[in-house]
N, C-alpha and C positions, 0 to 999 in steps of 0.2 A: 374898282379893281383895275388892275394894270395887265394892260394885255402885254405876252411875250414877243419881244419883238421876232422877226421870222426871217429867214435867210436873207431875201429881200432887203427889209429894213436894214439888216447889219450891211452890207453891200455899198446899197446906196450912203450909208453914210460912211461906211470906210473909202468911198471913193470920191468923197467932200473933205476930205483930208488934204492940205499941203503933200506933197510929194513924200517930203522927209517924214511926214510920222505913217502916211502908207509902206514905205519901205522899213520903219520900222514896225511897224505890225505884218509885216508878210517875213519877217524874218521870226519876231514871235512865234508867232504861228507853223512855221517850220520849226521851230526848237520845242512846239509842243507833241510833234507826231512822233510818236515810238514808230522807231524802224523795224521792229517786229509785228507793227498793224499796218505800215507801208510796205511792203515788201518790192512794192514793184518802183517806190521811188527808191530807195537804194540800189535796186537795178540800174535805175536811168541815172544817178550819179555816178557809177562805177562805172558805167559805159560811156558816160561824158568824158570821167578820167581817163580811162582809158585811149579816148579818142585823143583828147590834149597831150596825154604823154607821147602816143604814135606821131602827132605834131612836131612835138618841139624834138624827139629822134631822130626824125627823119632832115629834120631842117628847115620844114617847111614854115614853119612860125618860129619866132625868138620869143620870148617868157621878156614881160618887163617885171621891174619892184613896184612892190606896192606906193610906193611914193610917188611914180609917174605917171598913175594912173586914177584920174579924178575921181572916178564914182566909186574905186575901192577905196580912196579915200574919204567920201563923203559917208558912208556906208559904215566904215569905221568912226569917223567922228559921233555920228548921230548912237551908236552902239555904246557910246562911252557917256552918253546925256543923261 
């Protein structure tokens, strides 16, 4: 019989992973959590928003496209594999 692997186990080998498919599996894994059994991460995105919009209002940062920016480009390619 086959023992269950255990948080542990899943870890360690998600973290024997190349970069590119842990980042694809941490993005998974966010698109598996209902945000009505997260409540408290749609807080903390709504509050990041909010922080970045207060940002780019006031001046203090400029917004680039997503074209200029490598890892939301890497992030998107691997998305589309």
């Amino acid at each position: 019989m086959i023992s269950p692997m255990t948080f542990d186990d899943v870890l360690q080998s998600a973290q024997s992973l190349p970069e590119s498919e842990r980042i694809r599996l941490v993005e998974e894994l966010l698109r598996s959590i209902s945000p009505a059994n997260s409540p408290h991460l749609t807080e903390l995105w709504l509050a990041e928003m909010d922080r970045r919009s207060d940002e780019i209002d006031s001046g203090k940062v400029t917004g680039i496209t997503i074209r200029r920016h490598p890892t939301e480009n890497r992030i998107q390619l691997l998305a589309s594999e």
